[in-house]
C-alpha positions as CSV (number, residue, x, y, z in Angstrom):
1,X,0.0,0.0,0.0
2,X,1.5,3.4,-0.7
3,X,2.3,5.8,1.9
4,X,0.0,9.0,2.8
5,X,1.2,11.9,4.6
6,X,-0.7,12.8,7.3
7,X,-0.9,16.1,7.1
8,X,-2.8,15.0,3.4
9,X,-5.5,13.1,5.9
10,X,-8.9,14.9,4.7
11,X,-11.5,14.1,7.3
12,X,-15.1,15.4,6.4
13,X,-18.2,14.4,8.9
14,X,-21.5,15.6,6.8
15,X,-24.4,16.1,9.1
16,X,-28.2,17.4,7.9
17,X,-27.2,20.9,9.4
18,X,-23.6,21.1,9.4
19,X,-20.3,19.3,7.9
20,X,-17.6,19.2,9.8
21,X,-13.9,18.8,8.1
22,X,-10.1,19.0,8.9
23,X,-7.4,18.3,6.2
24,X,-4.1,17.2,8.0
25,X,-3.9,15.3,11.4
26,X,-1.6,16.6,13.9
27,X,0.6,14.6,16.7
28,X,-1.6,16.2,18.9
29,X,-5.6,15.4,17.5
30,X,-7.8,18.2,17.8
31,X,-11.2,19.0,16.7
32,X,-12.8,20.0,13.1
33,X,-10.9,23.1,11.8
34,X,-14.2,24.0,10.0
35,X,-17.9,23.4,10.6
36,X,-20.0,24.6,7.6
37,X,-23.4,24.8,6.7
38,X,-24.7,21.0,4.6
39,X,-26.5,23.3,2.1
40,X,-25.8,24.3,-1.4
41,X,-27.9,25.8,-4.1
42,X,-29.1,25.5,-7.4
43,X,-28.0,27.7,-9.8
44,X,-30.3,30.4,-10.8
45,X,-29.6,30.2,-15.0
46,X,-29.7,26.1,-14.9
47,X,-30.9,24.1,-12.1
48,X,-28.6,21.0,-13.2
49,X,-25.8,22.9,-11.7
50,X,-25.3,23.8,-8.0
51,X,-23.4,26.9,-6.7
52,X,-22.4,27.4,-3.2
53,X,-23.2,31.3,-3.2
54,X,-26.5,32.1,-1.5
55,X,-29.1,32.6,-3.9
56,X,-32.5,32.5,-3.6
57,X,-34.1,30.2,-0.3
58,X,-36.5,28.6,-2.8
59,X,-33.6,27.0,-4.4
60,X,-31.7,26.0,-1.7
61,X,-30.7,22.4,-1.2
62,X,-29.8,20.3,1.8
63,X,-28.4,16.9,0.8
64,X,-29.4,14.8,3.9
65,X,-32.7,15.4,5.8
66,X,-33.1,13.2,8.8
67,X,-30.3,11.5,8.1
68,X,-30.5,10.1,4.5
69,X,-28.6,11.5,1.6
70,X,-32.3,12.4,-0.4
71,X,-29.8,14.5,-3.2
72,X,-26.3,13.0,-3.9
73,X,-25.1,15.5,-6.6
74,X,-26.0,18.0,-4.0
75,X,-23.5,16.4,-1.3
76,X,-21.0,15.7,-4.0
77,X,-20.7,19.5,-5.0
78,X,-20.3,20.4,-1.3
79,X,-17.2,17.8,-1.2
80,X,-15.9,19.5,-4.5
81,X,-16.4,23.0,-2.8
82,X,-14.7,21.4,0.4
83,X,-11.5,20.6,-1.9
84,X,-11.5,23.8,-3.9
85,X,-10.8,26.2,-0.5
86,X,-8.2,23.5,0.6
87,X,-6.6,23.9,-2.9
88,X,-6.6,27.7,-2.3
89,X,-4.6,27.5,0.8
90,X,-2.5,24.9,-0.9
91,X,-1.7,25.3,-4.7
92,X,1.0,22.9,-5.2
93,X,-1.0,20.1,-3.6
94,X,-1.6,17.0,-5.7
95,X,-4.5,15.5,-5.4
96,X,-3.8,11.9,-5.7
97,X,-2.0,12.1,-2.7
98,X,-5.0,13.1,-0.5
99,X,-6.2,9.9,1.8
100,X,-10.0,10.9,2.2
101,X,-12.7,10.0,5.5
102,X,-15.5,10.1,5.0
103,X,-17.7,9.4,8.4
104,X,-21.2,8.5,7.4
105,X,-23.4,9.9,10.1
106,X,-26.3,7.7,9.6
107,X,-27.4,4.3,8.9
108,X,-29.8,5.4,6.6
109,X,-27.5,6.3,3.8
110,X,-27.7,4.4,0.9
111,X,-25.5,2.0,-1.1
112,X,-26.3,3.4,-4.2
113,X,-25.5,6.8,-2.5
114,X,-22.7,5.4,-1.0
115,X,-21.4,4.1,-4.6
116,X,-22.0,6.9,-6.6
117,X,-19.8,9.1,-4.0
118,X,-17.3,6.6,-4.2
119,X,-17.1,6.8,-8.0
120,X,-16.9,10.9,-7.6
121,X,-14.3,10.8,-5.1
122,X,-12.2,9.0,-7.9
123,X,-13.2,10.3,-10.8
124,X,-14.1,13.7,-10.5
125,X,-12.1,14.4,-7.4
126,X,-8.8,12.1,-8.0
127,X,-8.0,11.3,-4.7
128,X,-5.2,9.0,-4.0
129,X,-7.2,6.8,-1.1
130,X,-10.6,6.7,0.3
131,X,-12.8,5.3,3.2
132,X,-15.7,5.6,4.6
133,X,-16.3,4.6,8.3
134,X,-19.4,4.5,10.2
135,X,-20.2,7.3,13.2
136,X,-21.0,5.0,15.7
137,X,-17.4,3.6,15.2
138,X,-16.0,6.1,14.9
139,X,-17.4,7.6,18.4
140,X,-16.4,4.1,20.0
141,X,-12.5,4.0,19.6
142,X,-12.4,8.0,20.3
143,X,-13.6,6.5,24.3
144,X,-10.3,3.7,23.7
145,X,-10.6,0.0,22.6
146,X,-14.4,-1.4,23.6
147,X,-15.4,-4.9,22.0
148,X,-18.7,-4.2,22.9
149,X,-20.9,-0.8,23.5
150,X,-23.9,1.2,22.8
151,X,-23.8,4.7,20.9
152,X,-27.1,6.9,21.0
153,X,-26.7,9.6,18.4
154,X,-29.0,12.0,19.3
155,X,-29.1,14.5,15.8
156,X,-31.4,17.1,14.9
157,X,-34.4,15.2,13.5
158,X,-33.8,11.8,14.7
159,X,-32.1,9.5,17.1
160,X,-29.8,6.7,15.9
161,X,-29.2,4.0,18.6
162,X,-25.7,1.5,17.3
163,X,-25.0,-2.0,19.3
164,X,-21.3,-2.1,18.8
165,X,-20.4,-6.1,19.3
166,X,-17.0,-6.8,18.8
167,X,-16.2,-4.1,17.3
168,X,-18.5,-4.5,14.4
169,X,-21.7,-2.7,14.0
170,X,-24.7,-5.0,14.9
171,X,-27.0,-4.2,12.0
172,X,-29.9,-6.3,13.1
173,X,-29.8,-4.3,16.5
174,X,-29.8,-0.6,15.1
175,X,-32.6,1.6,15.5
176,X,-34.1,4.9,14.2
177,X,-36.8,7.0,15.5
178,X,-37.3,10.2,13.8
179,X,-36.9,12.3,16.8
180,X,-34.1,14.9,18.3
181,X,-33.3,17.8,19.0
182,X,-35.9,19.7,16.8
183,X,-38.3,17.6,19.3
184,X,-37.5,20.0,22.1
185,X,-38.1,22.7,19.6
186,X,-41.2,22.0,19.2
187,X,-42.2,21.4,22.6
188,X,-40.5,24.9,23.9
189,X,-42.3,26.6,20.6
190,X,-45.7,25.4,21.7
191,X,-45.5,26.5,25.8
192,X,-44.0,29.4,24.7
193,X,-45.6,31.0,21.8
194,X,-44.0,34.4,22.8
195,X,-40.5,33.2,21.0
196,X,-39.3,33.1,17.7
197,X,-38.2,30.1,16.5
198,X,-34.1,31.4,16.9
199,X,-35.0,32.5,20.1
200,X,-35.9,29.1,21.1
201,X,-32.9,27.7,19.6
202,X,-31.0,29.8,21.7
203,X,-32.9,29.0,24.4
204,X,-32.2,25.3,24.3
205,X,-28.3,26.1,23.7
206,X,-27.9,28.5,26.7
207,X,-27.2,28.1,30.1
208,X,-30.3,28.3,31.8
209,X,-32.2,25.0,29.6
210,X,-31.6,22.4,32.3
211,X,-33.2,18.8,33.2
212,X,-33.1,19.2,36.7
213,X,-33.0,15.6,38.9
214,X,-35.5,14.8,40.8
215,X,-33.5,16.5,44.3
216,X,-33.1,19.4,42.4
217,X,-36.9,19.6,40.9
218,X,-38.3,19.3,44.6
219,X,-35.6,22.1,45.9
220,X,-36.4,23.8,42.7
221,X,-38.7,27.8,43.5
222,X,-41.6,25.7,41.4
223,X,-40.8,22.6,43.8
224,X,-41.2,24.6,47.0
225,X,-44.7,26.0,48.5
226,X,-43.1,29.7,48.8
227,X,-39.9,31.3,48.7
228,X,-39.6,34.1,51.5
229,X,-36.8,36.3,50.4
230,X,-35.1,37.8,53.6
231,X,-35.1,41.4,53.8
232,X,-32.4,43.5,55.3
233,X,-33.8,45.0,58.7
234,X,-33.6,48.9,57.5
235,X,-34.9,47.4,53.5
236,X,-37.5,50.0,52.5
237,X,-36.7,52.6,55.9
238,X,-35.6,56.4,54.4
239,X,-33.6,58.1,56.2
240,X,-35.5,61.3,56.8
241,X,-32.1,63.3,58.4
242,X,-30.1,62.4,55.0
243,X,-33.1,63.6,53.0
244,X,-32.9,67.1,55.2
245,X,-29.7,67.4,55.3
246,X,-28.7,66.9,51.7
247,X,-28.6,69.2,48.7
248,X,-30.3,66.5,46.6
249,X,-33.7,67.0,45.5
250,X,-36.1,64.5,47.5
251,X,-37.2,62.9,44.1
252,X,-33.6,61.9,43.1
253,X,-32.8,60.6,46.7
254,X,-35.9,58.1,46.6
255,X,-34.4,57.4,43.2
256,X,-31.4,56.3,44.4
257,X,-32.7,54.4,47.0
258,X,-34.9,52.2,44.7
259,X,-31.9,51.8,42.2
260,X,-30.1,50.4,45.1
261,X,-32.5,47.5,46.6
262,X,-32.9,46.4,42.5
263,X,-29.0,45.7,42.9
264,X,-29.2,43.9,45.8
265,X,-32.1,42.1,44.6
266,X,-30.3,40.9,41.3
267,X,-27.4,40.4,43.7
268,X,-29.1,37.9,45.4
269,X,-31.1,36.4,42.5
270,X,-27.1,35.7,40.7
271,X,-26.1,33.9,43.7
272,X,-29.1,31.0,43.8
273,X,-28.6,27.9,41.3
274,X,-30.8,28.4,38.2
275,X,-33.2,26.1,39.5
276,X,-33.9,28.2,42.6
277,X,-35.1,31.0,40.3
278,X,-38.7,31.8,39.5
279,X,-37.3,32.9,36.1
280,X,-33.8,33.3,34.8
281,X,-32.9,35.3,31.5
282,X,-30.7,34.1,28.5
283,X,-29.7,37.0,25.3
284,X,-30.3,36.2,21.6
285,X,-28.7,36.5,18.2
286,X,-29.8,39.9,18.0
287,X,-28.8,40.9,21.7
288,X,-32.4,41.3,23.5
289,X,-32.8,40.0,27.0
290,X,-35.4,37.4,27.0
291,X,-36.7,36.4,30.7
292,X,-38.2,32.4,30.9
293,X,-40.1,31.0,33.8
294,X,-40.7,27.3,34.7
295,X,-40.6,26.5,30.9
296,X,-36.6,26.5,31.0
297,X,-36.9,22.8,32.7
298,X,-38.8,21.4,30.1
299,X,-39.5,19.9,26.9
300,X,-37.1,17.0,27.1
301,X,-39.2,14.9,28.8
302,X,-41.0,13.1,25.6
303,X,-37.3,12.8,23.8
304,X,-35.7,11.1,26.8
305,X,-38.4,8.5,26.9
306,X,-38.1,7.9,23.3
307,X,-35.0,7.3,23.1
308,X,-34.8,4.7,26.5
309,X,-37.5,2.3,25.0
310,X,-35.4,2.4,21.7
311,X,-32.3,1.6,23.6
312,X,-34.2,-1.2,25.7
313,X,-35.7,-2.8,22.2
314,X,-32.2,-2.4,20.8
315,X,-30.3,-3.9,23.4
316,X,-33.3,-6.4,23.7
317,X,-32.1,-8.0,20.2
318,X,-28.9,-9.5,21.2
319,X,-29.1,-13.4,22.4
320,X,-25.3,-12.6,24.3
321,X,-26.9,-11.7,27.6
322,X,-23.4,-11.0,28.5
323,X,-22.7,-8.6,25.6
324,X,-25.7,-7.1,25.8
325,X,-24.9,-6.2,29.9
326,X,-21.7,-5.1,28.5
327,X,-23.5,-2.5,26.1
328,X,-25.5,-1.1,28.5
329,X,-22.4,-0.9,31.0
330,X,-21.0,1.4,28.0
331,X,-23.9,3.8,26.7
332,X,-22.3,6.8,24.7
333,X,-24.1,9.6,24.1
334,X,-23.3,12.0,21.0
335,X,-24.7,14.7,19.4
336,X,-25.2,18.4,20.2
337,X,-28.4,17.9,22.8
338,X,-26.5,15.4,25.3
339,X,-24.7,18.9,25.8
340,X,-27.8,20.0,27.3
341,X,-27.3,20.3,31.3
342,X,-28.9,16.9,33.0
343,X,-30.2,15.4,30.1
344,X,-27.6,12.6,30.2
345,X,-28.6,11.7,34.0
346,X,-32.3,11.8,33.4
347,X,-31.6,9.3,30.8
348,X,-29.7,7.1,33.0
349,X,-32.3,7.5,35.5
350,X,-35.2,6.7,33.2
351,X,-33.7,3.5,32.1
352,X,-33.2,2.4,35.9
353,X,-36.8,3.1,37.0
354,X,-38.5,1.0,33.4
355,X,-35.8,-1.3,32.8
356,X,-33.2,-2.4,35.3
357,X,-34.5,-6.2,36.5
358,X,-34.3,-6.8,40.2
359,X,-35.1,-3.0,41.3
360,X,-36.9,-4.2,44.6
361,X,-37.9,-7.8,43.6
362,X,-35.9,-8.7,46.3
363,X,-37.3,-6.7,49.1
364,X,-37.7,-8.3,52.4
365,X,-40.7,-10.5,52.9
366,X,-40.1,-12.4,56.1
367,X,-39.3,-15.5,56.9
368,X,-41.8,-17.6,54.6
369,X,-41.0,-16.1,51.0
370,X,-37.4,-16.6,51.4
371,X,-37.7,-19.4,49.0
372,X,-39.6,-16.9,46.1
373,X,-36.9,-14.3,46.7
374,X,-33.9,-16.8,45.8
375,X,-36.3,-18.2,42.6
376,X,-36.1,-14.5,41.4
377,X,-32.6,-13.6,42.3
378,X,-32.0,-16.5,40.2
379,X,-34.0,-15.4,37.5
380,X,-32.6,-12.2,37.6
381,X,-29.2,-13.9,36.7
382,X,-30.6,-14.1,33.4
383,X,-32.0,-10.8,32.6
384,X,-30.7,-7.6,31.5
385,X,-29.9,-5.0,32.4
386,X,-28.9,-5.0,36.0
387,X,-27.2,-1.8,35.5
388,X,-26.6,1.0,33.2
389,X,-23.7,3.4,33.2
390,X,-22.4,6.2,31.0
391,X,-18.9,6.0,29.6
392,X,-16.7,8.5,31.3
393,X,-15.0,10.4,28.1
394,X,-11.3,9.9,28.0
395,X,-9.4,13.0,29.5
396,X,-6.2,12.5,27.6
397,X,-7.4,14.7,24.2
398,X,-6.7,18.3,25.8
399,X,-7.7,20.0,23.0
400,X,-11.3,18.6,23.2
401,X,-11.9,19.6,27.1
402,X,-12.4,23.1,25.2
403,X,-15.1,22.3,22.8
404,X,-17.1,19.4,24.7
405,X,-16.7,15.4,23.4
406,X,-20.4,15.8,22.0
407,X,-18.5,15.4,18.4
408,X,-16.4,12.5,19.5
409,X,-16.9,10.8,16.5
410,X,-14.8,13.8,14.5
411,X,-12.2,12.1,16.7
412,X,-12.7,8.4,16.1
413,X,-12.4,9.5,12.4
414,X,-9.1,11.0,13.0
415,X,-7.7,7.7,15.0
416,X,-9.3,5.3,12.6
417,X,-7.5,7.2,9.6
418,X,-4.2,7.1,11.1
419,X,-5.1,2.9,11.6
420,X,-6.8,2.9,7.9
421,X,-4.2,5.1,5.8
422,X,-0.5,3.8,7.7
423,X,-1.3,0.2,8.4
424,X,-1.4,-3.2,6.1
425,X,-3.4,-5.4,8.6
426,X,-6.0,-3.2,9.8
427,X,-7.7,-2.9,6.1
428,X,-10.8,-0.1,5.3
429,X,-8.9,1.4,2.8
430,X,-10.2,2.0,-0.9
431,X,-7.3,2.8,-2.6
432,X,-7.2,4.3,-6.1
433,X,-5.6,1.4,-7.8
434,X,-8.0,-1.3,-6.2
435,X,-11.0,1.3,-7.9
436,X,-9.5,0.7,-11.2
437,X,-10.2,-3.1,-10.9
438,X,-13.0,-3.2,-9.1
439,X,-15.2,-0.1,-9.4
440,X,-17.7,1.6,-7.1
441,X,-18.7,-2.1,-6.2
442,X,-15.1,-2.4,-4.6
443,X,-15.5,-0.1,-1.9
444,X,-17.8,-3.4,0.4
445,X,-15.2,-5.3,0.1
446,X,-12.5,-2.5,1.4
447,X,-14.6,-0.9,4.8
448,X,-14.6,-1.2,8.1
């Protein structure tokens, strides 16, 4: 196999909303250098043709919608776009010796999609070497070397859940419910009419959209029966002898006075938890302060339950009781709305209260049903789960403390390519010269 530089490793991740992409992998492996909008447009004069310049809304184009590629050429172009700004910033590169990811975010992509990308990356592109590599891999060697897992990708219209089983995808196991993060959307949009659909976006993305626990719900202002601010003893007392004795105008004293127990009031409303607040305020795009009540703790609710009875009927599929333990001891969670602050937990502690055997079937009973409690412990023995847990992200990638792990899978890619591109055993690597034998067909016999 011929040798690729790395710093000629082109890693592109195209998701419905955005594509994320790096050409060159450091020592040190960092996160996308670029994360542009998956949308292209027709061109004005002749529709056949795309152009990446904004034209036009009604001829806009995005290439994957929830997940399957629904316009190839479309996703193609973007690629070609992708390669022209890299060729800008390096005008002596060849392409031939550019080693090409590609991550294919969903499972829903088709092989004749997958094919006729193939056959462009070749032929219309000219790239030296090429392979395509799922996500949910991908996001599984970025947490280290797991024979067996479970990756929930949690997108923007739908929710892939992957069983990893030695460390193949288990494609009778993977399931697809066409919900996300637009869910919460939705749900925000109807209990709160007032906002514009950005504003909700922002919303969702700011610091104050929480799931709270169920400790924090019940210590929570809308938890607790009242909330008695305490006042200062002298809050609201003038001092008549400053009024008389200064040569400020009454109406300008009282003034001051009021402007000074609103700063201690927003003094003391900053230093209570977010859930302690009766409402809390977040800033949009366009730099208005937007105040939000009780409606700041919900709308995940109907996602989060979603998405555990897919992971239970996924995880219900595989006959290895033991593997199947294994992938629910090793959830991961990707996508931009795990970011979201306790929706990760209340995950976790949905799938303990509706599917974790054995929660209280062993109580105690007395004496004469001692018997029924060993029959269940033993039956227990062969259920799952008995527990689920969340993988702890690795904390050896500095660079990705910064921007969160939600995008882990950017990071798999990067690993996987230096695995693909630099080593004979590993295999998943499409060369050029295999194409020319085999065709677009070729590229199922050289994947991972």
């Amino acid at each position: 196999m011929p040798s690729f530089r790395e710093d000629n490793f082109l890693i592109v991740q195209p998701g419905s909303q955005n594509t994320l992409v790096r050409f060159g992998i450091e020592d040190v492996l960092s996160p996308p250098a670029y994360s542009i909008p998956t949308k292209v447009y027709k061109n004005a004069q002749d529709t056949a043709y795309y152009t990446i310049k904004p034209q036009d809304e009604s001829l806009a184009v995005y290439p994957i919608v929830k997940g399957e590629i629904v316009d190839v050429h479309g996703l193609n172009f973007l690629l070609k776009c992708i390669v022209r700004s890299i060729l800008k910033d390096h005008p002596v590169l060849l392409l031939n010796s550019i080693a090409f990811t590609l991550v294919q975010t969903s499972n829903r992509w088709s092989n004749d999609a997958i094919e006729m990308i193939t056959k462009y990356v070749f032929e219309t592109l000219q790239f030296g070497a090429f392979s395509i590599v799922p996500a949910s891999l991908c996001s599984m060697f970025s947490y280290g070397s797991l024979a067996n897992a479970c990756v929930v990708d949690i997108g923007y219209e739908k929710t892939e859940i992957t069983p990893i089983l030695d460390y193949q995808v288990y494609i009778p196991g993977i399931k697809v419910i066409d919900k996300g993060g637009n869910s919460i959307n939705d749900r925000l949009g109807k209990i709160l009419p007032d906002l514009t659909s950005d504003q909700v976006e922002m919303l969702k993305r700011s610091a104050i959209f929480e799931v709270l626990s169920e400790e924090d719900a019940k210590n929570s202002f809308f938890g607790a029966e009242q909330l008695v601010e305490k006042k200062e003893e002298d809050d609201g007392v003038l001092d008549v002898a400053a009024i008389v004795t200064s040569d400020k105008p009454t109406r300008e004293i009282l003034a001051e006075k009021e402007k000074e127990k609103r700063k201690s009031g927003k003094a003391a409303a900053e230093s209570k938890p977010n859930s302690e607040l009766e409402t809390n305020t977040f800033v949009d795009n366009e730099g208005n302060v937007v105040s939000v009540g009780k409606e700041r703790f919900q709308g995940c609710t109907d996602l989060i339950e979603s998405i555990g009875a897919a992971i239970h009927c996924t995880l219900s599929k595989i006959t290895d009781l033991k593997r199947a333990q294994e992938c629910y001891d090793n959830l991961i969670l990707v996508g931009q709305t795990s970011k979201i602050s306790g929706f990760k937990e209340a995950l976790v502690v949905h799938l303990y209260r509706n599917f974790v055997v054995g929660q209280g079937a062993t109580s105690a009973q007395g004496g004469a049903f001692r018997d029924t409690n060993n029959m269940i412990q033993d039956l227990n023995l062969i259920q799952v789960p008995k527990h689920v847990k969340l993988l702890s992200r690795p904390d050896y990638f500095a660079e990705w403390k910064k921007t969160g792990f939600e995008d882990c899978s950017f990071l798999g890619a990067q690993i996987l390519a230096k695995q693909v591109f630099n080593s004979h055993a590993v295999g998943g690597s499409f060369l050029r010269e295999d194409y020319m034998e085999k065709g677009p067909l070729g590229i199922w016999h050289n994947r991972l």
